[in-house]
C-alpha positions as CSV (number, residue, x, y, z in Angstrom):
1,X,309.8,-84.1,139.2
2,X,311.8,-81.6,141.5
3,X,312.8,-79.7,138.3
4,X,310.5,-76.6,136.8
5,X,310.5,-77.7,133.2
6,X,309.7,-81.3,134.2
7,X,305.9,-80.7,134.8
8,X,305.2,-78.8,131.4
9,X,307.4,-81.6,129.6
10,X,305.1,-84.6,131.2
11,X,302.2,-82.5,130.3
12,X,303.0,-81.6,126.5
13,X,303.9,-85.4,126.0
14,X,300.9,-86.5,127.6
15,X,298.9,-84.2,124.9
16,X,301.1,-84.8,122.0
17,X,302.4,-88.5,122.2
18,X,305.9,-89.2,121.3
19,X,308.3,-86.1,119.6
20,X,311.5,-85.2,119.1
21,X,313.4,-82.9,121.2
22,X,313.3,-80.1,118.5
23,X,308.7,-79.9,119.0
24,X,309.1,-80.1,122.3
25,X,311.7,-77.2,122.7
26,X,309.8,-75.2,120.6
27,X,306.5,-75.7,122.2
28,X,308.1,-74.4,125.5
29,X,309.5,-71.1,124.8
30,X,312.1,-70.0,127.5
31,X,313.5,-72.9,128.3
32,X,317.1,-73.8,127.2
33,X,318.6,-76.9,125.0
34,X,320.8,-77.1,128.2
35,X,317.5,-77.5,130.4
36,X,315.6,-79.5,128.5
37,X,318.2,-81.6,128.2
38,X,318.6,-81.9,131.5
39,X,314.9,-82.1,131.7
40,X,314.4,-84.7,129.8
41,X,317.1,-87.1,131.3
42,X,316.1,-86.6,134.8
43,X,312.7,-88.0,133.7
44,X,314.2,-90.9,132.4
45,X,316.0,-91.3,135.5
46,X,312.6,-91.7,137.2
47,X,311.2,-94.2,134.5
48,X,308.6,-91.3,133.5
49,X,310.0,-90.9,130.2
50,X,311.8,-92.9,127.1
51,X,313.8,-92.4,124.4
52,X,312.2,-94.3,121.5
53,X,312.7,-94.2,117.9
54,X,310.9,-91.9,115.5
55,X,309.9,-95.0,113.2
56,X,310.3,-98.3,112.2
57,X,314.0,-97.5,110.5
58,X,316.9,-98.6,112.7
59,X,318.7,-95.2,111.7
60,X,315.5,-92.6,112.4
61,X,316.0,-89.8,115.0
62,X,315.1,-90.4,118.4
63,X,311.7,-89.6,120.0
64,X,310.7,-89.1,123.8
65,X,307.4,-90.8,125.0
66,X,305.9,-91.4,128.5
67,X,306.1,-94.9,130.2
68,X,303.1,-96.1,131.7
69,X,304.2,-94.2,135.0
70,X,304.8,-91.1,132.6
71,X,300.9,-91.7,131.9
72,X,299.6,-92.1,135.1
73,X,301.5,-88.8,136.0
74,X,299.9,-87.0,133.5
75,X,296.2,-88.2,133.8
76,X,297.0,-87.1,137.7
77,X,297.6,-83.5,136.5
78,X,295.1,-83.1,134.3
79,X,292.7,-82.1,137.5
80,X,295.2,-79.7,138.8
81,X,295.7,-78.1,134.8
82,X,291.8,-77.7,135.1
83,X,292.1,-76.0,138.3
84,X,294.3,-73.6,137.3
85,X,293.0,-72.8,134.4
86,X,289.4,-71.7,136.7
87,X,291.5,-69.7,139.0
């Protein structure tokens, strides 16, 4: 969670349920393919995040989606994302 983009990642997820790494790229404007990349694999490192597939069919894209820890993480910012939002 060390990383800056790693936060806004868990949080988009959190609101959005699984997408592809194109939505979430373009739903952070700023941050790199690099970065995300990078992101994104540090956070499945930590168990927060999985890669899963987009549907049923063995050859669809992939999609990332939180874990259960992923989940818990988010529902823990959600107080701080108020708080900010009043300051």
């Amino acid at each position: 969670m060390g990383k800056k983009w790693a936060i806004c990642v868990v949080t988009f997820l959190g609101r959005n349920g699984a997408l592809r790494f194109g939505p979430i790229q373009r739903s952070l404007p700023g941050v790199s393919p690099a970065t995300l990349t990078s992101t994104l694999r540090a956070l499945e490192r930590e168990a927060l995040v999985r890669r899963v597939r987009a549907s049923k069919d063995p050859g669809s894209p992939l999609a990332y989606e939180l874990t259960d820890s992923g989940a818990t993480l988010y529902r823990s910012l959600l107080p701080l994302a108020g708080w900010l939002r009043r300051a």
